[in-house]
C-alpha positions in Angstrom: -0.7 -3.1 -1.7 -4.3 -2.9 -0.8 -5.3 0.2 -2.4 -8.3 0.8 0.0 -6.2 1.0 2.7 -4.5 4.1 1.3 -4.0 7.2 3.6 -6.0 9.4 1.2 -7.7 11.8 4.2 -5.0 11.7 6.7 -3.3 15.1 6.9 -4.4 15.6 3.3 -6.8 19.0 2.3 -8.0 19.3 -0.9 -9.4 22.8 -0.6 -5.8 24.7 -1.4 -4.7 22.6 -4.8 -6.0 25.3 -7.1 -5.1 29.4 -6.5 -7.5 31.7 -7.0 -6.7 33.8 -9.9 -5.9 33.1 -13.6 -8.0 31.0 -16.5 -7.7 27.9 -15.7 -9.0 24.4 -17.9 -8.9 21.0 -17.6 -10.8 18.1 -18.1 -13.4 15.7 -15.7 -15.2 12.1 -16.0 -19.2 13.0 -16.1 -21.2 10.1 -15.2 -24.8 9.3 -17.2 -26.4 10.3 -13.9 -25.4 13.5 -13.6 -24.5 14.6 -17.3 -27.4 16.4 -19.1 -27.2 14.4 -22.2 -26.9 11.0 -20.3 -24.2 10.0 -21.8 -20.9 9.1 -19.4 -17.6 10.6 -20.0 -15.0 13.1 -20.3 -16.2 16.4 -20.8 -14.0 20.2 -21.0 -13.9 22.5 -18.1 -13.3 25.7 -16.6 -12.6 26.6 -13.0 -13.9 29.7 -11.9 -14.8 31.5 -8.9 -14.9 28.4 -6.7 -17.1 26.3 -9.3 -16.8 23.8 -12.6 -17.9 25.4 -15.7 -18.6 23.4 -19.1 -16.1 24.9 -21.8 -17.3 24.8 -25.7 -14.7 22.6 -26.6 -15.4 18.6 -27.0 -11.5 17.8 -26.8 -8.6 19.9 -24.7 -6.6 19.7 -28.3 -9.5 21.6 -29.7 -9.5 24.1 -26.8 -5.6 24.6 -26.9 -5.7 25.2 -31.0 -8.3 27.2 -30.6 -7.5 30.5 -32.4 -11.0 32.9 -30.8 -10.3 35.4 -28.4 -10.3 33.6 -24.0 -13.4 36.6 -23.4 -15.3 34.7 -26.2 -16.1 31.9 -23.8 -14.6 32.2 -21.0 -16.8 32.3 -18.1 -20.1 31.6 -19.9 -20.3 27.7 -19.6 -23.2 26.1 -17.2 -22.3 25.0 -13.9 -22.0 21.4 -13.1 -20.2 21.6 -9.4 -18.5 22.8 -6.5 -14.5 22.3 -7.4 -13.6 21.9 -3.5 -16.2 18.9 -3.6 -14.7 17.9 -7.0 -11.2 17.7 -5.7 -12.3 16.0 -2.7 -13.9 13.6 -4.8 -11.2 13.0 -7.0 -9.0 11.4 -4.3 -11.9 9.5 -2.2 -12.9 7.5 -5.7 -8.9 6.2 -6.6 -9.8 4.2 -3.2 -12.0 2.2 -5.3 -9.5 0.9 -7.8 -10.9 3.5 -10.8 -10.2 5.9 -12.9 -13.3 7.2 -13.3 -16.7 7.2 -11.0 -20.3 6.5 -11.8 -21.5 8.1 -9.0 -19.3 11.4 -8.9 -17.9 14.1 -11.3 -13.9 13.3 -10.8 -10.9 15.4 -12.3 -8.7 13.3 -14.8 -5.5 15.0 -16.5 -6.3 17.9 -18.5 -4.4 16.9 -21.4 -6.3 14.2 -24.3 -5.3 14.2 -27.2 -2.2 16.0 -27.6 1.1 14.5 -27.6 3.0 13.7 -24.0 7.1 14.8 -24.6 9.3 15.7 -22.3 12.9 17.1 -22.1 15.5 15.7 -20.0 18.9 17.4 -18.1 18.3 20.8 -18.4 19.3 21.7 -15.4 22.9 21.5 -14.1 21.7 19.2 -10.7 19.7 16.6 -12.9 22.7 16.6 -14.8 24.7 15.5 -12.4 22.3 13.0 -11.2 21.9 11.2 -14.4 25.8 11.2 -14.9 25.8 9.8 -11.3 23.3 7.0 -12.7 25.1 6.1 -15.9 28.6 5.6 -13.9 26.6 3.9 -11.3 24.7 1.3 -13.8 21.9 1.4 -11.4 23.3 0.8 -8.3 22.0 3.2 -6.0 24.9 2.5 -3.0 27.4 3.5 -5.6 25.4 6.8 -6.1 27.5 8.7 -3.0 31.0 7.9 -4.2 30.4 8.3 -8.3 28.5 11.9 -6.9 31.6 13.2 -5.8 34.1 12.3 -7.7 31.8 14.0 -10.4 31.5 17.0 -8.3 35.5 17.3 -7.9 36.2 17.1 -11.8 33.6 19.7 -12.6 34.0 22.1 -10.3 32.2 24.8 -10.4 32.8 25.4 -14.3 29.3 23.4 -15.4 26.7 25.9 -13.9 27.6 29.0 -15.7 28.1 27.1 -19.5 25.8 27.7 -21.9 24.1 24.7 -23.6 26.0 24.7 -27.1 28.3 27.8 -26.3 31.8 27.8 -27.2 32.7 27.1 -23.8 31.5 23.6 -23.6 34.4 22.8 -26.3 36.4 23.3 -23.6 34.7 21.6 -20.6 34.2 18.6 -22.9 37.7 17.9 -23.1 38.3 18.0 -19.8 35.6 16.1 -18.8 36.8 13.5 -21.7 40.5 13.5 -20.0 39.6 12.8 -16.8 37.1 9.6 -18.4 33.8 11.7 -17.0 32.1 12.8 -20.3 29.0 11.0 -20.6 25.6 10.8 -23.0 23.7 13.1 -20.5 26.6 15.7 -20.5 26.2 15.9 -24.2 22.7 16.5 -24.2 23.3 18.4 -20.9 25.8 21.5 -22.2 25.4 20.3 -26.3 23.8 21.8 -29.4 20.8 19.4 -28.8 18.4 19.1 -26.2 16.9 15.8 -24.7 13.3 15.3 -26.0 11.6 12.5 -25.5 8.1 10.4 -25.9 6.9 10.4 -22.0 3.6 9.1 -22.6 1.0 8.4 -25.5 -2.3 10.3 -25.7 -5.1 9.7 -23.3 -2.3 8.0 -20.8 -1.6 10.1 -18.7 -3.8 10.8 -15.5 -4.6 13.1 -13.1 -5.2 14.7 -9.9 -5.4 12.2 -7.1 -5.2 9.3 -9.3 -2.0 6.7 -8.5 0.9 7.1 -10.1 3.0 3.8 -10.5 5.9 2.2 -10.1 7.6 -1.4 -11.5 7.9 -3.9 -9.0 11.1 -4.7 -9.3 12.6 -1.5 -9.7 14.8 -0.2 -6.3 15.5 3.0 -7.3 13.3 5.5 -8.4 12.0 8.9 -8.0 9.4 11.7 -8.8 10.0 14.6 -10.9 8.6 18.0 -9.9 8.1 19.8 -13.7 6.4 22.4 -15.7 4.2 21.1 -18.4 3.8 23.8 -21.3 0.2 23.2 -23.5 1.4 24.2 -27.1 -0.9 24.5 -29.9 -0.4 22.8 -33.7 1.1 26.1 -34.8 4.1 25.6 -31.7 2.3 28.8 -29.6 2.2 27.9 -26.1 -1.4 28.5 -24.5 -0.9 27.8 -21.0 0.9 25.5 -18.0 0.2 23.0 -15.7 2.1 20.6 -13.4 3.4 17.5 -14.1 5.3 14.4 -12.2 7.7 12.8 -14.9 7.9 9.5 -12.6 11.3 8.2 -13.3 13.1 4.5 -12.9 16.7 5.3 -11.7 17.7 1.7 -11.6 16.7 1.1 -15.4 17.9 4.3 -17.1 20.7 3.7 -15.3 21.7 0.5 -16.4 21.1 1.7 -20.1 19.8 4.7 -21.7 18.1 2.3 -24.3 16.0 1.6 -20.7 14.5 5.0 -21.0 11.3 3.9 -22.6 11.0 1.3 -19.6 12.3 3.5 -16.7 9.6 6.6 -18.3 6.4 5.2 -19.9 4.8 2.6 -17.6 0.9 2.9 -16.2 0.1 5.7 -14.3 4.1 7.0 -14.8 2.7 10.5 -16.2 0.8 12.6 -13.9 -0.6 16.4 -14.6 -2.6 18.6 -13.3 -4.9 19.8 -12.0 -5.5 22.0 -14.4 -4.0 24.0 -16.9 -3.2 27.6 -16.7 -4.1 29.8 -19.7 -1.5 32.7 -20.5 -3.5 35.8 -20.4 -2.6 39.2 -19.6 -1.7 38.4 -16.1 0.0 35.3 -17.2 2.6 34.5 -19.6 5.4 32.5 -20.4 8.2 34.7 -18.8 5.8 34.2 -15.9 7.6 30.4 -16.1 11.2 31.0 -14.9 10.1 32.7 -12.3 8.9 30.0 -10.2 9.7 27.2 -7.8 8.0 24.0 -8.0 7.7 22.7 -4.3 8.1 19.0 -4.3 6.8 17.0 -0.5 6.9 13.2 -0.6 5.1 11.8 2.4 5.5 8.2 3.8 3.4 5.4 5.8 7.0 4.7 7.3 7.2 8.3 8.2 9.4 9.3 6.2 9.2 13.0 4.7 11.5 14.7 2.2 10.9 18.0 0.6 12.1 19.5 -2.1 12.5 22.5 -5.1 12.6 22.8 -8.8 13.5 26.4 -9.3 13.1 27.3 -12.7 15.3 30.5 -12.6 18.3 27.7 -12.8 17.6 26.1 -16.2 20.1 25.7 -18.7 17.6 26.0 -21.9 14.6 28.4 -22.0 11.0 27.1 -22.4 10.4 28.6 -25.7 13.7 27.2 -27.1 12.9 23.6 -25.9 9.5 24.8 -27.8 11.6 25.2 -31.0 13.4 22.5 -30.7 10.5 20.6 -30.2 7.6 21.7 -32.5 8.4 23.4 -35.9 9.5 22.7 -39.9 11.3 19.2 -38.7 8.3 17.9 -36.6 4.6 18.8 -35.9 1.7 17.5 -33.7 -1.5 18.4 -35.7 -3.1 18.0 -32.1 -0.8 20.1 -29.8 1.8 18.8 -27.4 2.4 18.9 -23.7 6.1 19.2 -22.8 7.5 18.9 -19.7 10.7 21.2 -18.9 13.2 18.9 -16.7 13.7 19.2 -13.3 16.5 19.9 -11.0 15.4 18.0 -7.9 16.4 14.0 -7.8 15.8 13.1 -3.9 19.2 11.7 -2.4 17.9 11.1 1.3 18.8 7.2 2.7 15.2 6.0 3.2 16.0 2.1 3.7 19.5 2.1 4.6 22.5 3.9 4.3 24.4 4.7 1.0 20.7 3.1 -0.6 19.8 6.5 -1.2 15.8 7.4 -2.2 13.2 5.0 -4.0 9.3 5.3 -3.8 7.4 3.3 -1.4 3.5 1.8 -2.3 1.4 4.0 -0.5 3.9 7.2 -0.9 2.0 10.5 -1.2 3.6 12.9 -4.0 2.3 16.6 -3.5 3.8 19.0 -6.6 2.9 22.3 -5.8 3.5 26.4 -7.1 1.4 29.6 -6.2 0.6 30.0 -9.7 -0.3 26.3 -11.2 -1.1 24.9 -7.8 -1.0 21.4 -6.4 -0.6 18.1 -7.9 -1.1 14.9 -5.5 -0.9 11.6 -6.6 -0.2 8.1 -4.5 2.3 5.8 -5.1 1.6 1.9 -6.2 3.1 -0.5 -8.0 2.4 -0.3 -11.8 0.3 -3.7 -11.9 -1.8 -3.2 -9.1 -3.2 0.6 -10.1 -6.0 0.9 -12.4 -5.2 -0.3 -15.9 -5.2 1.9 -19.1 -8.4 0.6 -20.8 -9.6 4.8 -22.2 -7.9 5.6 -25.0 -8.7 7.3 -28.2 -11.1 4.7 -29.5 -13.3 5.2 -26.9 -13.1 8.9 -26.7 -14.1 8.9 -30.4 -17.2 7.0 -29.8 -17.8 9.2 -26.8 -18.1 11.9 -28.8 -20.1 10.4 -31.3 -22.7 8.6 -28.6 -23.4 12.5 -27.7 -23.6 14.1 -30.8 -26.1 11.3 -31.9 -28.0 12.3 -28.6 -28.0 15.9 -29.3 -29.5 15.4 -33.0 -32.1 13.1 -31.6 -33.2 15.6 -29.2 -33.0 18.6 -31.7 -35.2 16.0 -33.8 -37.6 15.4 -31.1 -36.4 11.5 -31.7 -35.9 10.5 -28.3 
């Protein structure tokens, strides 16, 4: 599809993605024009009363391991925008096939450098769903049937079981008599939680940005989620929102598909920003919400949706531990994303063909207290390609310290 003929204005305002209370951080593309130092590229923000403040940080890994009291800094960067015109402009350039802008200050996803995991079934509905996808080996029109004849062997018994509890001995067997148990069950109501790789560093992107899709895949979905920032030490500093774009059709043929069906180009999307914990804000704060999904087509088709975090099985600071700690450790932080218990099951091309993304799709994620994630759907070879990574960001960094000694110097 022709990117530039995208619906990015229609029925689309920027102006509510971002509440108006809390610290919040992320990170935006600076062109040379408009960057005091001349040099292009990502720079460390905070967005505060309505504006874009720099933050003292060159990465967002050095921001979320920083250890110095939020008052320190907070607040006390220099101006460098309006965010309403900053969020505007972050959709308007994705028209032009880029990531970035030379012309315009654009939000990208707040997280760099840190590590992209994310945990799978942990909630009871998404563990039906990928059950309902194993059984169905990717067949989407088998989806209806395999759904309830799951629903009539579990009962209700599934939804009050504790991940790991003695109880799930004893849903276990039954599920294994009546030839229902399955992979996701295990990691569903087992010991051990689903973690996996969702995206490498630098990969992901942001706010208005594309989001993609394979070609050939028939069956796939968003995934509403919270995405916890957690420091080197495994302290969670903050929150943001994330779309854990997911393959039905290929996980569901084989889990050893779930590289495929989860890391492809533009597959990982977060933002806007991040949401430090503060006094007003913490991590019990968390299962207390409900991410609002709406999915909005050029067919006109509309499906909504909600991720209420009250209802998962595994708390955030245990998928934290299981995570981060004396087993495993991300010297640069990590962002995790908590599962979801939405899967759209709507028809949208037929009957019994249930949900799959269309190019040209508009994904809006959205809670009071993180606030609103859009992104457009496109397939994942026609989006902008991956070409910023770590390599670049290195000499990014070290193209503006150079030009900060040779002013000090009086060089230039």
């Amino acid at each position: 599809m022709d990117i530039s003929q995208l619906k990015t204005v229609t029925d689309f305002d920027p102006t509510d993605s971002l509440p108006g209370d809390g610290i919040f951080v992320g990170r935006v593309w600076i062109p040379a024009a408009l960057a005091v130092d001349g040099v292009a590229g990502p720079r460390v923000v905070e967005a505060r009363d309505g504006e874009l403040k720099l933050a003292p940080f060159d990465t967002m890994s050095d921001l979320i391991n920083d250890g110095t009291p939020l008052e320190s800094w907070t607040g006390k960067g220099s101006g460098i925008g309006k965010l309403n015109e900053v969020l505007a402009d972050s959709v308007f350039p994705r028209r032009a096939g880029s990531l970035r802008d030379e012309t315009r200050i654009v939000l990208l996803a707040p997280n760099d450098l840190l590590a992209t995991r994310a945990c799978g079934v942990t909630f009871v509905k998404s563990l039906l769903e990928r059950v309902v996808e194993e059984k169905a080996k990717g067949d989407p029109e088998k989806a209806k049937e395999i759904r309830a004849l799951i629903l009539d062997v579990l009962g209700e018994d599934i939804a009050s079981v504790k991940p790991g509890s003695p109880e799930t001995i004893v849903l276990k067997e039954k599920l294994v008599a009546a030839g229902m148990w399955s992979q996701y069950l295990e990691v569903g109501i087992g010991k051990n939680a689903e973690i996996f790789t969702k995206a490498q560093p630098m990969a992901s992107v942001g706010y208005g940005a594309q989001i993609g899709v394979l070609p050939d895949s028939h069956w796939n979905n968003p995934e509403p989620e919270v995405v916890l920032a957690v420091s080197r030490r495994g302290t969670v500093r903050g929150a943001s929102l994330g779309n854990d774009v997911n393959l039905r059709d290929y996980e569901g043929r084989s889990a050893l598909l779930l590289g495929e069906a989860k890391d492809q180009n533009g597959s990982c999307a977060i933002g806007p920003f991040i949401r430090l914990f503060d006094g007003d804000f913490t991590l019990e704060d968390i299962t207390a919400m409900d991410i609002e999904l709406e999915i909005a087509g050029e067919d006109g088709f509309h499906a909504r949706g909600r991720n209420r975090m009250a209802e998962i099985s595994r708390s955030p600071s245990a998928l934290v531990a299981q995570a981060i700690g004396e087993h495993h450790q991300y010297p640069d932080g990590l962002m995790l994303f908590l599962g979801t218990m939405f899967a759209p099951t709507e028809d949208r091309d037929g009957p019994g063909q249930g949900f799959t993304h269309h190019p040209g799709d508009r994904v809006e994620i959205g809670t009071p207290q993180l606030g609103r994630l859009v992104n457009w759907v496109n397939y994942t070879n026609s989006i902008p390609r991956w070409e910023y990574g770590i390599t670049e960001l290195l000499n990014f960094l070290l193209r503006k310290r150079e030009q900060k000694t040779e002013k000090q110097y009086g060089l230039t």
